[in-house]
PLY file of the C-alpha trace (Angstrom):
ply
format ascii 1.0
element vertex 241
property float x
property float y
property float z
element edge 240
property int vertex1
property int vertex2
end_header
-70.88 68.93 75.52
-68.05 70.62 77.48
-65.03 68.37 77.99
-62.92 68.43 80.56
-59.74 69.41 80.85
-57.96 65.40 80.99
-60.50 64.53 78.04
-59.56 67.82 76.34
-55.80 66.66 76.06
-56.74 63.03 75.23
-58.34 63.77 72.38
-55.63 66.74 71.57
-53.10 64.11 71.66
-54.79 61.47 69.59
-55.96 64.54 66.53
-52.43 65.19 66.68
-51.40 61.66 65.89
-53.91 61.37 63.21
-53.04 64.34 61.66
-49.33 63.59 62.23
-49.50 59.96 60.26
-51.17 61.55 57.49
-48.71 63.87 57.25
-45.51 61.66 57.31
-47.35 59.20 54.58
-47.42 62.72 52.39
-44.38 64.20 53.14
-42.83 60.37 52.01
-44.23 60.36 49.18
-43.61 63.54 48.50
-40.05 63.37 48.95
-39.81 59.70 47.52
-40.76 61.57 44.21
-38.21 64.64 44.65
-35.48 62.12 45.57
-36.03 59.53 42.68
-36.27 62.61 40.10
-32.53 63.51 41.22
-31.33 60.84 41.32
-32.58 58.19 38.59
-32.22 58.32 35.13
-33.06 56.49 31.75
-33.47 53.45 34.28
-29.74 54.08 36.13
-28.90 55.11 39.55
-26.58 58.27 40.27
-24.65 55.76 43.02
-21.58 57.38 42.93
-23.12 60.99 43.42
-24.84 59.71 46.35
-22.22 58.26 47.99
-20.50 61.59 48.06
-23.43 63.57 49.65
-25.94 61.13 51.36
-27.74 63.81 53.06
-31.24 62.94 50.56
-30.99 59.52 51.02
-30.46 59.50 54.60
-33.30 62.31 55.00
-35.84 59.83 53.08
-34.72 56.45 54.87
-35.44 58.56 58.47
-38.42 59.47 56.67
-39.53 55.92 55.81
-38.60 54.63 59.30
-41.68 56.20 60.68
-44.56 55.55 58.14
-47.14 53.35 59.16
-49.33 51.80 56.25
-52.06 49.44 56.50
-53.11 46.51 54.18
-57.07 47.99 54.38
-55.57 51.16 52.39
-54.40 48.93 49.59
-52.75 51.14 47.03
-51.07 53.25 49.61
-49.52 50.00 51.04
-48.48 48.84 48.07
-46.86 52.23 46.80
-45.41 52.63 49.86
-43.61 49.47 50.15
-42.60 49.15 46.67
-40.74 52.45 47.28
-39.69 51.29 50.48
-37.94 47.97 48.43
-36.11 50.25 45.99
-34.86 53.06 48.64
-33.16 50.29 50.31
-31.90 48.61 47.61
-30.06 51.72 46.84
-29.37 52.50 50.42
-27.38 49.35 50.67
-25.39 49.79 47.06
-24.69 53.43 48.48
-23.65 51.80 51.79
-20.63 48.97 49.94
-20.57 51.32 46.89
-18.17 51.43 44.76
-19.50 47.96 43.98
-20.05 45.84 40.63
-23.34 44.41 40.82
-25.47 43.66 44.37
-24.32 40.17 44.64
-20.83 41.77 45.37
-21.93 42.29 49.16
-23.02 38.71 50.83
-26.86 38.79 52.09
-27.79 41.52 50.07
-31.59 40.04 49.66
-31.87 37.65 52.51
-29.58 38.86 55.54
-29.39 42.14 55.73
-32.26 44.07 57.30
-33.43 47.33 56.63
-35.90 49.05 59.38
-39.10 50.39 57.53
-42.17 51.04 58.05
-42.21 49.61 61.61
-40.71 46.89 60.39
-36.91 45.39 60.34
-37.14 43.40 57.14
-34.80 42.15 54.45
-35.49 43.18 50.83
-36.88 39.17 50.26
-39.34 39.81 52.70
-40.55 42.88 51.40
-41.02 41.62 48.54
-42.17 37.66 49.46
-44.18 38.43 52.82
-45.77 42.04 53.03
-46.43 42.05 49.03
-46.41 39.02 47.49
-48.07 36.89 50.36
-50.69 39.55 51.09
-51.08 39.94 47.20
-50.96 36.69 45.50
-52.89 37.68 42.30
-50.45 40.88 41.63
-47.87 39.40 39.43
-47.03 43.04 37.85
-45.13 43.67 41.56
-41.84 41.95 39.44
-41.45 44.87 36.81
-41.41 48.15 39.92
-39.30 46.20 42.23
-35.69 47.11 41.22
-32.91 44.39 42.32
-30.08 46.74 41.21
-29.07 44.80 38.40
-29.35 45.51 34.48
-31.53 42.26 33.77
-33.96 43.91 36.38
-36.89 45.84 34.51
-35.48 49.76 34.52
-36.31 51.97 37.84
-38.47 54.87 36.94
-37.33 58.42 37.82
-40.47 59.69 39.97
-42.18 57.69 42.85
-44.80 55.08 42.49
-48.02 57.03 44.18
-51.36 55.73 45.61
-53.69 57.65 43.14
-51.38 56.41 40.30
-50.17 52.95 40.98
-52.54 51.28 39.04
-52.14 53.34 35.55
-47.91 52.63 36.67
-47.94 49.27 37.52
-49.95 48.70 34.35
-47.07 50.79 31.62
-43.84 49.47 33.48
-45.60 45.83 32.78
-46.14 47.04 29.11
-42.41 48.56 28.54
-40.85 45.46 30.16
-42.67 43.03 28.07
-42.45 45.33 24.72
-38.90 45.55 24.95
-36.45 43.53 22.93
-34.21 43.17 25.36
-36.42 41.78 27.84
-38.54 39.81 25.81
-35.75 38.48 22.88
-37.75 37.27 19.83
-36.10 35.66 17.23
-38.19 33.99 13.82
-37.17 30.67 15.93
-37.17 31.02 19.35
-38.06 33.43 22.46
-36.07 34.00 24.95
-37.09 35.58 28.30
-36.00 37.11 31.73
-35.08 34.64 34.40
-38.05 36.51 36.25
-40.39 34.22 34.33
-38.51 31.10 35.58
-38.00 32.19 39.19
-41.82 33.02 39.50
-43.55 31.20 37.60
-46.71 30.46 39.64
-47.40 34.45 40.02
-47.81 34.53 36.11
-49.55 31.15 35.06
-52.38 31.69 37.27
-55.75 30.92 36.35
-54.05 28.79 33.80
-52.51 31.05 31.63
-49.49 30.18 29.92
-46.29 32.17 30.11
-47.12 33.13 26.75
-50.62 34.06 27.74
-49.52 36.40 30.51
-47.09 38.26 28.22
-49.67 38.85 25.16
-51.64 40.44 27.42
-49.44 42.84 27.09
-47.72 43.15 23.87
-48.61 44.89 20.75
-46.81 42.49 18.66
-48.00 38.84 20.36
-46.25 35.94 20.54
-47.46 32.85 18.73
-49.04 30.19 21.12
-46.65 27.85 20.38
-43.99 29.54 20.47
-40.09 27.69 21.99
-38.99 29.57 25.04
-36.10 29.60 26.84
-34.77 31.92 29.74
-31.84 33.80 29.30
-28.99 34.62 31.82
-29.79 37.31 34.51
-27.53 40.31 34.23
-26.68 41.07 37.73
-24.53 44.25 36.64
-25.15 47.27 38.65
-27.50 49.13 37.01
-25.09 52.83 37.79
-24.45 55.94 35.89
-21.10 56.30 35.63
0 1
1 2
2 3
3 4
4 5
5 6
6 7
7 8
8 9
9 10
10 11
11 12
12 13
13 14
14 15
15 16
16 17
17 18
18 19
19 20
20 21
21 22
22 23
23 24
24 25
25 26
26 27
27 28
28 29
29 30
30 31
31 32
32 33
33 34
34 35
35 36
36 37
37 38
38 39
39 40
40 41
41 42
42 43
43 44
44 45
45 46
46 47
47 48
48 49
49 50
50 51
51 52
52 53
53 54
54 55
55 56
56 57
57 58
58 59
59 60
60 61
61 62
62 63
63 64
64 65
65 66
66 67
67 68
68 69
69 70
70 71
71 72
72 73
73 74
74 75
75 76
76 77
77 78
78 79
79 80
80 81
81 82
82 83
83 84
84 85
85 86
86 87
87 88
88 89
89 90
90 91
91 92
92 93
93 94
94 95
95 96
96 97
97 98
98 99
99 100
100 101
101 102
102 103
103 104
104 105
105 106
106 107
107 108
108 109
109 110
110 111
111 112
112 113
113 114
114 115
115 116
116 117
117 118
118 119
119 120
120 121
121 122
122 123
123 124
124 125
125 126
126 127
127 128
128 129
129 130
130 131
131 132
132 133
133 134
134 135
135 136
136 137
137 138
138 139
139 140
140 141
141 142
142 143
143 144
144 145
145 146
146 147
147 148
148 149
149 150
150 151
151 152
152 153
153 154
154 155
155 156
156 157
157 158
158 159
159 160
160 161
161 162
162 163
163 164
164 165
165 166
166 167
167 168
168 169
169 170
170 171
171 172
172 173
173 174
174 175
175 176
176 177
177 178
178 179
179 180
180 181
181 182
182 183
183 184
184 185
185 186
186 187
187 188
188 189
189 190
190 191
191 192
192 193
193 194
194 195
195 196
196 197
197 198
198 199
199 200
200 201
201 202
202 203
203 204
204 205
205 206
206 207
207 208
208 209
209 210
210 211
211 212
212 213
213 214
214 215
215 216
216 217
217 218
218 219
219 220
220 221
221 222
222 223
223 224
224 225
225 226
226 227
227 228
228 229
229 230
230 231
231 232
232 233
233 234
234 235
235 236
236 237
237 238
238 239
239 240
């Protein structure tokens, strides 16, 4: 069937746009990945480095501006956005840096809005609205979103991918809760991460016990009934100096 010429151009134009959001959801990624392998390391941000040239990080937030993700494309969604959460946490460190820990600038995870992913959003509703909210049952969301503090589970140096978030989400869940100073066990008492006490509901579901959740996921389990207590958050920045 010949088209004609105004069909010809409408369906030019809307091959182009396909083609075009596939390619920026790539190109994020792909560039996500370069920019967290230069700068994040052993679980520490290069802040200081990227305050001096912010030419990467300004490249990837432009980037991220434009991507469009939907919730039917699950894993790409979530990838996306838990990038998305971590970029701008270090966007706005970069931005007040040299700073001692996040809560050093007022509004930091309620106020200040980032524009993302066709969406101006603070970093609580990232995190509460598009992932929490749309993924109730997905409690391993609080070990991959980095606050910027040391008492936050460590950012990883590459970025978290659709065709590898599940294997990821599953070993930063492991090394959080297999690591003694996350989980502190002592022969009388455990103490945890105020991330246990702040979301509780996410990881008692299907009544499961704090305990529960965090055996299934240790090598060396906790017993049952075992005394917990939550220990203080360290809010320090979490920078390579």
């Amino acid at each position: 069937m010949k088209l004609s010429k105004g069909k010809s151009i409408l369906v030019l134009f809307l091959l182009t746009a396909f083609f075009g959001y596939s390619q920026s959801t790539s190109e994020f990624f792909t560039k996500a990945d370069a920019f967290f392998k230069e700068y994040v390391k052993d679980g520490k941000v290069k802040y200081s480095q990227l305050k001096k040239n912010t030419a990467a990080l300004d490249e990837l937030v432009q980037l991220a501006e434009g991507v469009s993700v939907s919730k039917d494309n699950i894993k790409e969604y979530q990838a996306f956005w838990i990038n998305g959460y971590n970029i701008s946490v270090i966007k706005t460190v970069v931005a007040n840096y040299p700073m001692k820990s996040p809560l050093d600038k007022s509004g930091f995870f309620d106020e200040i809005k980032h524009t993302i992913g066709g969406e101006n959003i603070s970093l609580n509703g990232i995190e509460n609205t598009l992932l929490r909210a749309n993924f109730p049952k997905e409690a391993r969301f609080h070990f991959v979103l980095v606050c910027a503090g040391l008492g936050c589970p460590p950012i990883i140096g590459t970025a978290y991918l659709p065709s590898s978030l599940e294997v990821q989400l599953e070993e930063q869940t492991k090394i959080a809760l297999n690591n003694p100073n996350f989980i502190k066990v002592t022969k009388k008492r455990v103490k945890i991460s105020q991330i246990f006490e702040w979301y509780t509901k996410d990881f008692t579901q299907g009544g499961l016990s704090l305990v529960d959740y965090i055996n299934k996921y240790r090598k060396e389990k906790l017993a049952e009934k075992s005394k917990m207590s939550f220990y203080p958050y360290d809010w320090t920045l979490n920078q390579i100096k």
